[in-house]
DOLUM-562541 format. One line per field, with one value per residue (C-alpha): residue number from 1; residue in one letter; x, y, z. Coordinates in Angstrom, 2 decimals, always signed. Layout:
<pts>
num: NUM, ...;
residuo: A, ...;
u: X, ...;
v: Y, ...;
w: Z, ...;
</pts>
This chain:
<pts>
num: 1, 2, 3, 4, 5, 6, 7, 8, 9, 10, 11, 12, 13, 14, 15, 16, 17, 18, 19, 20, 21, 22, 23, 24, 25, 26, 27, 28, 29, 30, 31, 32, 33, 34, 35, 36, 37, 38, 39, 40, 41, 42, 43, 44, 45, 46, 47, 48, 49, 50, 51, 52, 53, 54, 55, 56, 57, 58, 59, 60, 61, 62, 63, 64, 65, 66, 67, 68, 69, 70, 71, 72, 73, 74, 75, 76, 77, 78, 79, 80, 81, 82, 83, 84, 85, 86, 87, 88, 89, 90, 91, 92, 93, 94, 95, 96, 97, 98, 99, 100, 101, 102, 103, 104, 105, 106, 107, 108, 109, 110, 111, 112, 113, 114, 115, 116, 117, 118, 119, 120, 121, 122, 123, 124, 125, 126, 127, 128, 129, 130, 131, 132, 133, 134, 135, 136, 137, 138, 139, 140, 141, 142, 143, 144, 145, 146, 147, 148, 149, 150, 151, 152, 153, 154, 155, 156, 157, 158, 159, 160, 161, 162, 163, 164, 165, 166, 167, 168, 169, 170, 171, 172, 173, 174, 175, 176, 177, 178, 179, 180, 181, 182, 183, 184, 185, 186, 187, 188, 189, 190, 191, 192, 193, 194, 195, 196, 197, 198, 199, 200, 201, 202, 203, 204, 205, 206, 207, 208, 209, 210, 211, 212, 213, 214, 215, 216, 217, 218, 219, 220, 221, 222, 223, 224, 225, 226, 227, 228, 229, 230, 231, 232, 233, 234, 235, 236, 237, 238, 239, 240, 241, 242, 243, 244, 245, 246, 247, 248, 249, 250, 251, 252, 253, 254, 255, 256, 257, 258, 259, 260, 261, 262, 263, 264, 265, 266, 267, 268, 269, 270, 271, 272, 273, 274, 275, 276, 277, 278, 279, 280, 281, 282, 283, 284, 285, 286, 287, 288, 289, 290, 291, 292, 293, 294, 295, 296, 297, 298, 299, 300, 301, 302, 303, 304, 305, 306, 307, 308, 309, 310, 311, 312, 313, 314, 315, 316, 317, 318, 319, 320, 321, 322, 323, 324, 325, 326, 327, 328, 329, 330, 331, 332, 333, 334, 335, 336, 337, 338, 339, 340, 341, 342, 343, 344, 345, 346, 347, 348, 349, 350, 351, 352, 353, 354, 355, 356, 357, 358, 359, 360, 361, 362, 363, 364, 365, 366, 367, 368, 369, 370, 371, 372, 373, 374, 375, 376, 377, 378, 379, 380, 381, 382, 383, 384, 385, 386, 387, 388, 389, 390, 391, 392, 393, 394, 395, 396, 397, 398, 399, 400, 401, 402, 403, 404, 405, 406, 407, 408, 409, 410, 411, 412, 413, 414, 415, 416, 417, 418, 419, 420, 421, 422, 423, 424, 425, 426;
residuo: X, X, X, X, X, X, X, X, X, X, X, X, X, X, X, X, X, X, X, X, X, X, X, X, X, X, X, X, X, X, X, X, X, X, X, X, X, X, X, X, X, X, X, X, X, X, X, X, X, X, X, X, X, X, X, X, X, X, X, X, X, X, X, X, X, X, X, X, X, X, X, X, X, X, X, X, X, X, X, X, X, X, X, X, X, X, X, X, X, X, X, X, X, X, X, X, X, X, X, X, X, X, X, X, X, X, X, X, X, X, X, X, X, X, X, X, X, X, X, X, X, X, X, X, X, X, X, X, X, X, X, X, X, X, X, X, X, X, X, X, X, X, X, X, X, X, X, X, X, X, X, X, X, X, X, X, X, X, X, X, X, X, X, X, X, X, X, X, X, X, X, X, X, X, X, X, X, X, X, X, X, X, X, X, X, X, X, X, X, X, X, X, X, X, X, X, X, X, X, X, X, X, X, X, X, X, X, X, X, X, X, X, X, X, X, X, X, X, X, X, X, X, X, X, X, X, X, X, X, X, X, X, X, X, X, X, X, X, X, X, X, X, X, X, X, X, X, X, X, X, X, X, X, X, X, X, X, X, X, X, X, X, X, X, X, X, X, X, X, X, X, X, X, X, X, X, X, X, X, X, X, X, X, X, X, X, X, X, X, X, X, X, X, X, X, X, X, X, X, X, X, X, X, X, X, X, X, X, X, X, X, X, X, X, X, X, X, X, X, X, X, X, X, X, X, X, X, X, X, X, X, X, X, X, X, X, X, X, X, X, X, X, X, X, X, X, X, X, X, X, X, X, X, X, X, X, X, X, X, X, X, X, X, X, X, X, X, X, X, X, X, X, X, X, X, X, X, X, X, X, X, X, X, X, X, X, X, X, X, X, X, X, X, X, X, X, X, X, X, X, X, X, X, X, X, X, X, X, X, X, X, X, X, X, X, X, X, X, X, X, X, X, X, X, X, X;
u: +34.68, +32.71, +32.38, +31.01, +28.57, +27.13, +26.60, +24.63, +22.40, +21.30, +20.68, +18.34, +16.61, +16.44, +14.56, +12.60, +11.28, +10.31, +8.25, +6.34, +5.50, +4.44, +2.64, +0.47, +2.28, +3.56, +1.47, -1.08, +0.25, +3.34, +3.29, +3.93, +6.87, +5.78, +6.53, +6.18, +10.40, +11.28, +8.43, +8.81, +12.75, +12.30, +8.93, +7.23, +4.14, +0.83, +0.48, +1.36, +1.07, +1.49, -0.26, +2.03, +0.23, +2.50, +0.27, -1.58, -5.61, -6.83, -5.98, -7.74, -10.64, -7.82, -8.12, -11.01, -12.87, -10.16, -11.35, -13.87, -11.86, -8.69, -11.05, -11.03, -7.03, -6.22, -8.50, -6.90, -3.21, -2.96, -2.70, -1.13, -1.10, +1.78, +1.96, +4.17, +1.52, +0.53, -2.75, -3.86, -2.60, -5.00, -8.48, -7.23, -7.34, -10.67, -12.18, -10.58, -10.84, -7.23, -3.89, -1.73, +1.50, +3.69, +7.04, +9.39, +12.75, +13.72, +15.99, +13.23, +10.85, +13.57, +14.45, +11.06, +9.35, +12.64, +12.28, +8.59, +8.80, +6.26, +5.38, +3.57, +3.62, +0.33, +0.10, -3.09, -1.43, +2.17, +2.79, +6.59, +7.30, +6.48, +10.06, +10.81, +9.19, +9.92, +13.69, +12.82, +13.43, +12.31, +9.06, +6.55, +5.39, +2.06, +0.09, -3.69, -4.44, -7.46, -9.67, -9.44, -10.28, -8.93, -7.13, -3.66, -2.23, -3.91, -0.78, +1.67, +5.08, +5.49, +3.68, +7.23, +8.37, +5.25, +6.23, +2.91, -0.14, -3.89, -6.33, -9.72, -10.49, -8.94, -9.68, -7.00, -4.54, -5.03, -4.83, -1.55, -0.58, -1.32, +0.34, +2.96, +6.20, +8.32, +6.00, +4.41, +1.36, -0.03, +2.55, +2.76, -1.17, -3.56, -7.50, -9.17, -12.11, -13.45, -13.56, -14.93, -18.09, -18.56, -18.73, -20.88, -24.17, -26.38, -30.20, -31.63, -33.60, -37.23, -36.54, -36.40, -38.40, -40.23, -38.31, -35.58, -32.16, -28.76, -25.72, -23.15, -19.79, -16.85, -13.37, -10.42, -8.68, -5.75, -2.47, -0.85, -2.34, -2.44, -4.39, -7.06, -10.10, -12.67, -16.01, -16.58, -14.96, -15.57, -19.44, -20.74, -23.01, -24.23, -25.10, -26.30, -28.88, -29.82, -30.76, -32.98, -34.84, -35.43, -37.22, -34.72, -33.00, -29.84, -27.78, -23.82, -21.01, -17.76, -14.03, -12.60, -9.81, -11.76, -10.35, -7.05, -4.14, -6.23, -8.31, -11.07, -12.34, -13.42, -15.05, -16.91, -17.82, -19.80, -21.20, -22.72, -24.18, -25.58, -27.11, -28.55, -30.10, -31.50, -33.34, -34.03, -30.76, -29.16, -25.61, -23.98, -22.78, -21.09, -22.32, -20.39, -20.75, -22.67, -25.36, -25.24, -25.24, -28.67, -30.57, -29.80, -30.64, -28.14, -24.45, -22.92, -19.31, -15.73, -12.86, -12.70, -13.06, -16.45, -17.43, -16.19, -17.38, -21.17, -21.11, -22.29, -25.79, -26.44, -28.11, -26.87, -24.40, -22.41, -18.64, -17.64, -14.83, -12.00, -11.93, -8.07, -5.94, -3.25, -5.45, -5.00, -7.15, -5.86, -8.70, -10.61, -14.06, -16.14, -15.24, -16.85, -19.93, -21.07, -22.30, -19.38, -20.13, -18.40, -18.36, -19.84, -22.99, -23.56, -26.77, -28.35, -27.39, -30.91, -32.66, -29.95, -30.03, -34.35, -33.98, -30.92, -32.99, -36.73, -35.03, -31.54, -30.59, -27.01, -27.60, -26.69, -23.76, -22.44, -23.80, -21.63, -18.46, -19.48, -17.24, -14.36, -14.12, -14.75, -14.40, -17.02, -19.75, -21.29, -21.19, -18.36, -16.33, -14.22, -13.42, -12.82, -10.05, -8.46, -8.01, -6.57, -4.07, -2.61, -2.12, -0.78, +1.70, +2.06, +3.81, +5.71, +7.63, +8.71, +10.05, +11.82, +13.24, +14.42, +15.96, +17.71, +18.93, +20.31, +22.29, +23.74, +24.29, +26.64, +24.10, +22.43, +25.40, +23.82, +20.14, +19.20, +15.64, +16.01, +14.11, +10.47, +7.80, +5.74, +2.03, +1.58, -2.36, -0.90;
v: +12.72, +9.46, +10.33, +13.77, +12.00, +9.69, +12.62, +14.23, +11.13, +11.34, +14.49, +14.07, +11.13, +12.62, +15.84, +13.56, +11.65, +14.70, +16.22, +12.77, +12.87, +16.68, +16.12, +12.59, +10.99, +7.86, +4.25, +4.17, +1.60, +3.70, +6.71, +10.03, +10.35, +14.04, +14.68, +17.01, +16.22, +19.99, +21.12, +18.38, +18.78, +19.87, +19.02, +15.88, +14.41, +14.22, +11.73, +7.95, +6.52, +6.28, +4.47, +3.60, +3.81, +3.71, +2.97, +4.73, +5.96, +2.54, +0.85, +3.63, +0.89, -1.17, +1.77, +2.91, +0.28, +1.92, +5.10, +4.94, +3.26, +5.09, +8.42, +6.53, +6.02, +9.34, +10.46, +8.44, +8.52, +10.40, +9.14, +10.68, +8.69, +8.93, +8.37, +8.23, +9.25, +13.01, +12.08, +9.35, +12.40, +14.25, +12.48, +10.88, +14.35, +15.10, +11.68, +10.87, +13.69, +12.48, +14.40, +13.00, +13.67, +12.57, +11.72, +10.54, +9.92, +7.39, +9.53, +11.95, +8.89, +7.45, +11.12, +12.03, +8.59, +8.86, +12.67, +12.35, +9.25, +7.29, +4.13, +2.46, +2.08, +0.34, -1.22, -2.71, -4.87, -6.23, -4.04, -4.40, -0.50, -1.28, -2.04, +2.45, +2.03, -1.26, -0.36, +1.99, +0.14, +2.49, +1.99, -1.78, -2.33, -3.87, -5.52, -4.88, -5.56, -4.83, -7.59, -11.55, -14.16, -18.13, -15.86, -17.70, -14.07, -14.10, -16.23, -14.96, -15.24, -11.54, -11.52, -11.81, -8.82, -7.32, -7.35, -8.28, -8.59, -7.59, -10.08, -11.28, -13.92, -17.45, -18.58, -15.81, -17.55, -21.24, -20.43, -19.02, -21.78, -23.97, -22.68, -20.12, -22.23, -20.77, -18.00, -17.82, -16.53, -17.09, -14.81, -12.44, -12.34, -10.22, -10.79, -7.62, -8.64, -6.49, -3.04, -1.39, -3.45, -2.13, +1.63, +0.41, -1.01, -0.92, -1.69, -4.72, -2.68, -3.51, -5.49, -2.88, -4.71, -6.91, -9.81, -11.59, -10.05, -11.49, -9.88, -11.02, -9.47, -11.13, -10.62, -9.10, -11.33, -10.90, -10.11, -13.51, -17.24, -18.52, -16.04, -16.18, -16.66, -14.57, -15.84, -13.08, -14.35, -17.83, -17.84, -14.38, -14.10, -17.51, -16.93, -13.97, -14.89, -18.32, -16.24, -13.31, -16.23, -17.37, -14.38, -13.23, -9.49, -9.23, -6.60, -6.77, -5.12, -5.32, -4.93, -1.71, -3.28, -5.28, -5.68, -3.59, -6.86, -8.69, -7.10, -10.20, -9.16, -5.63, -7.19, -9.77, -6.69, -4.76, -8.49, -8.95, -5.27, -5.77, -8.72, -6.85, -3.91, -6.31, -8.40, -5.72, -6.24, -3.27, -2.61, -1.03, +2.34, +5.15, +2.67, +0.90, -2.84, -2.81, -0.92, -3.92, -6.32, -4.63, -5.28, -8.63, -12.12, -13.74, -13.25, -15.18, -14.54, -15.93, -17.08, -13.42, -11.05, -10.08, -14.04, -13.42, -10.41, -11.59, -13.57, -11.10, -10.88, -15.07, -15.30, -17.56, -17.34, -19.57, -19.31, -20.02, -22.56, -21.09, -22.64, -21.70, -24.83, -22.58, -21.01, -22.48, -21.63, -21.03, -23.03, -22.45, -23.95, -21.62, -23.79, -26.50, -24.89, -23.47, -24.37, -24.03, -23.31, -24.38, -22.75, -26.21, -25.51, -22.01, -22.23, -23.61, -20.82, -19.25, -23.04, -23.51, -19.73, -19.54, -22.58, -21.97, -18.31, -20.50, -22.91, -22.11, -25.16, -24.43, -21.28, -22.99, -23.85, -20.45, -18.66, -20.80, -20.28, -16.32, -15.93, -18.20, -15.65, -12.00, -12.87, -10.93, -9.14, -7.62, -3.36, -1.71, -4.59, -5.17, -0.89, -1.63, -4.49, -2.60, +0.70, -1.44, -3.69, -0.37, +0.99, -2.16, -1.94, +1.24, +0.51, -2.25, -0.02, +2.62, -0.49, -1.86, +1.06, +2.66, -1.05, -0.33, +3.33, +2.41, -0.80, +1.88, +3.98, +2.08, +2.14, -1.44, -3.87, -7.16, -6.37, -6.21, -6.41, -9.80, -12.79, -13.62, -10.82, -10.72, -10.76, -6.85, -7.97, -8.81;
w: -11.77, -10.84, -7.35, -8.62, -11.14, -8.10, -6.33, -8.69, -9.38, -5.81, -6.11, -8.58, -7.32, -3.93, -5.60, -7.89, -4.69, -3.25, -6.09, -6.43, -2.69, -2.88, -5.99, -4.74, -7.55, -5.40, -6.34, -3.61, -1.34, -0.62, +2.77, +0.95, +4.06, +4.07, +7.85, +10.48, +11.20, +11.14, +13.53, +16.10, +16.39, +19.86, +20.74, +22.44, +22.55, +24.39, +27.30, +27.25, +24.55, +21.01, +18.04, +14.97, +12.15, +8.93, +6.23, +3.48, +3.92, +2.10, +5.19, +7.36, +8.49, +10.49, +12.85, +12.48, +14.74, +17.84, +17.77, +20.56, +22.43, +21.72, +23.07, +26.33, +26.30, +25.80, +28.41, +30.88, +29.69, +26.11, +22.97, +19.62, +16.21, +14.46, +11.05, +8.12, +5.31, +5.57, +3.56, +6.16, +8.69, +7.29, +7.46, +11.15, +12.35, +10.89, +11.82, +15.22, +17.16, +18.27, +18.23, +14.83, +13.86, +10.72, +10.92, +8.15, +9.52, +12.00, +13.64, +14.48, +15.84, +17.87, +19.54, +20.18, +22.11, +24.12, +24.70, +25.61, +28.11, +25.90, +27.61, +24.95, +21.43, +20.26, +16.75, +14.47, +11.84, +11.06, +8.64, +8.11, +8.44, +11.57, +12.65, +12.60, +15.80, +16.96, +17.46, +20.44, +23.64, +26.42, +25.32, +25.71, +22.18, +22.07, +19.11, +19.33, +15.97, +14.18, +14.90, +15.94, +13.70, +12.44, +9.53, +9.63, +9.95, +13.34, +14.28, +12.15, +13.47, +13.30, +16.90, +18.64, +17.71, +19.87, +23.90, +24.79, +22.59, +23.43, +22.39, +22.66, +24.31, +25.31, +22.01, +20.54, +23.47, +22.43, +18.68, +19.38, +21.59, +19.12, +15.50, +16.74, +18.05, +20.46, +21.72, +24.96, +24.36, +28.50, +29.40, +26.61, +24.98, +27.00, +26.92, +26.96, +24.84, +21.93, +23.72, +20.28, +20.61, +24.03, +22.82, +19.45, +20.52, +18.19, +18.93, +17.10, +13.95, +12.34, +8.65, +6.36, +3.55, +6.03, +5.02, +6.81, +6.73, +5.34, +5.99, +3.29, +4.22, +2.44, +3.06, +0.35, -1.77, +0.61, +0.21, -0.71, -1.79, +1.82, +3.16, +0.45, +2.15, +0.00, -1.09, -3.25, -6.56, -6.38, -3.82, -4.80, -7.68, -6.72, -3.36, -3.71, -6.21, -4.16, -1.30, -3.14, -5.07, -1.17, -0.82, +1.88, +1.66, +1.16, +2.58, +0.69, +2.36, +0.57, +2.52, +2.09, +0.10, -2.45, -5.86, -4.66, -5.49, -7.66, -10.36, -10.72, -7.23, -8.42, -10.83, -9.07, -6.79, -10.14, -10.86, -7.21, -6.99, -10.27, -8.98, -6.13, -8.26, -10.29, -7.35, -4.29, -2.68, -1.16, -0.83, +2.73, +2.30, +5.27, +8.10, +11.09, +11.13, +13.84, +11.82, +9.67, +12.50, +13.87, +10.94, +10.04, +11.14, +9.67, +8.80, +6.10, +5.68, +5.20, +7.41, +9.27, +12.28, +11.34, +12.41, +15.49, +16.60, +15.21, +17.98, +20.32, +18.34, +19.47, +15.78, +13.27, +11.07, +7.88, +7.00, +3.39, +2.78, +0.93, -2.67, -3.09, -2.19, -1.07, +1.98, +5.44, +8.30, +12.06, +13.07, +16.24, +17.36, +15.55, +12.67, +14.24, +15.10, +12.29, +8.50, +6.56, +2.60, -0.32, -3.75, -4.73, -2.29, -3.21, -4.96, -2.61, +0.51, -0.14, +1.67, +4.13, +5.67, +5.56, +7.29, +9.89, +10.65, +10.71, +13.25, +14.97, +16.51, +17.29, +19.24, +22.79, +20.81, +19.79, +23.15, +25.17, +22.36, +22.78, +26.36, +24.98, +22.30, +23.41, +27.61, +29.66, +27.20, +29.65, +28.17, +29.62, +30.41, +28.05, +27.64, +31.38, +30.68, +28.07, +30.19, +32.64, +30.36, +29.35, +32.46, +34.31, +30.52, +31.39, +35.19, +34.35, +31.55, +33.97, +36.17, +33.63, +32.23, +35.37, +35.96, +32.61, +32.95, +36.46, +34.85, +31.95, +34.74, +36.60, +40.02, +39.00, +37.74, +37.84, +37.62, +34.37, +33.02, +30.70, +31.20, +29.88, +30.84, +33.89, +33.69, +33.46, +35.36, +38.48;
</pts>
């Protein structure tokens, strides 16, 4: 009778998980797990390679900056996204031009990167549902991430359960080197620069209101205390009304996730934009950074990719220093090189960026930091270096794995394919 009455429960929880997937019920962090299982049974995918994307369409801007370069990929070896959220299935396919799948089940991920010889599985956060595709092993599994910054997650120890991971510059290599233990990042981190900004150019545009620009683009809250790095709560308002009363214009672009774990954040959002309608500001709306990047002459920001990848402009930028004690930097020389603000110094933003855009005395400084960062900038380069990590990736899996099927085989006893990884470059 108990065994009967477990059975039923399941039953019922199994049908009540599928009617608040079907009917978008689920709380918005969670993948709907509304797959394409059935359909693919027996099918496999396009080309080489795959990208894992597990999470819900609020984390959609992660991958967004890979499309262009993605395009490239799958023109050279094919590319499918596979998801586990139908919804974030859904706006991929209308927004990437790329095949996407969804699959739910485990089983059906394992069977199908086996059955369609996928040689790499590419991946732009840590997300922990990660590990569905993680446990394949006839496939290299290669972190790419969505960006490269002194964010302590940039060296989170959740890198070693990537083969090999593509990074920026030698900057990405020596941060690792210096706060992940036991990892070798010389042998296992790839520079390949920031193809995205290759495809992304953006000319440098007139000054909309005839007055210098500044880009504010704060990060999110975060998803724990240590990564707190946002100036929006704690800088915002201040800054934002230091540098209007400087007679500068101020162009705000929030993070996509903004207000989504802590509540105060949305709300320091409605104060700043308030702030803006009230004093000319303008708020950035439907455009790429690098829209943002063209118009303005100088970036202040927080502890985050978008420093990094301002580099490329040569014009001047300020960090924020995080007011939470809890944050802690993965500090790299950008840190050094630049104005850092506190919230203490916030009022008084509006003097120290008129005067840093008036007089830029650090830009030798930040040129010369600019290859240590993103390697060679010169356009096409870095597309160049990623095509060619991922097909170097791509030959050293089908060595390896043939090395493995002939050990299971019996034909290679004594040649297996342990032991740290070769650099794929050579």
């Amino acid at each position: 009778m108990a065994a009967r009455g477990n059975s039923l429960r399941r039953r019922v929880r199994s049908l009540g998980g599928r009617l608040l997937r079907r009917y978008r019920l689920l709380p918005g962090g969670m993948p709907d797990g509304l797959g394409d299982d059935e359909a693919l049974r027996d099918a496999s995918l396009e080309g080489d390679v795959i990208v894992y994307f597990p999470d819900t369409a609020d984390s959609l801007y992660q991958l967004r900056g890979w499309y262009g370069p993605l395009r490239e990929l799958h023109a050279a070896q094919g590319v499918t996204i596979v998801c586990m959220d139908s919804r974030t299935a859904a706006a991929l396919r209308e927004e990437s031009g790329l095949p996407v799948v969804t699959i739910a089940l485990d089983a059906t991920l394992d069977a199908i990167i086996l059955r369609s010889d996928t040689k790499l599985v590419l991946y732009v956060n840590f997300n922990p549902l990660n590990t569905a595709a993680l446990r394949s092993r006839s496939a290299i599994h290669v972190s790419i991430l969505h960006g490269d910054s002194d964010k302590s997650v940039s060296v989170s120890n959740q890198v070693k359960a990537y083969d090999y991971s593509l990074v920026a510059g030698q900057a990405a290599i020596d941060r690792l080197e210096r706060y992940t233990s036991l990892f070798d990042a010389p042998a296992r981190a790839i520079p390949v620069g920031r193809p995205a900004l290759d495809l992304e150019r953006v000319p440098r545009s007139p000054r909309p209101n005839g007055r210098p620009v500044v880009l504010y683009a704060p990060t999110w809250e975060g998803g724990q205390a240590s990564v707190g790095y946002s100036s929006l709560h704690t800088h915002g308002v201040t800054a934002v009304r230091a540098l209007l009363a400087e007679g500068l214009d101020v162009l705000y672009r929030p993070h996509p996730l903004t207000g989504v774990r802590v509540p105060a954040f949305g709300e320091a959002d409605a104060a700043v934009r308030s702030e803006l309608a009230a004093g000319g500001g303008r708020v950035s709306e439907g455009r790429t950074l690098q829209e943002d990047f063209a118009e303005a002459d100088l970036l202040l920001c927080d502890v985050s990719a978008v420093a990094n990848d301002w580099l490329l402009t040569t014009r001047p930028l300020i960090i924020t220093r995080s007011s939470d004690p809890e944050a802690h930097d993965a500090a790299t020389e950008l840190l050094g090189a630049v104005p850092r603000l506190a919230e203490s110094e916030a009022g008084q933003v509006g003097h120290l960026a008129g005067d840093l855009i008036a007089h830029d005395t650090r830009f030798e400084e930040r040129r010369e930091l600019t290859e240590y960062y993103l390697g060679d900038t010169t356009p096409g380069a870095s597309m160049q270096r990623f095509l060619d990590a991922c097909r170097h990736l791509s030959a050293r899996r089908d060595e390896l794995w043939a090395r493995i099927r002939a050990h299971e085989s019996g034909d290679g006893a004594g040649h297996g394919a342990g032991g740290a990884p070769a650099d794929p470059t050579r």
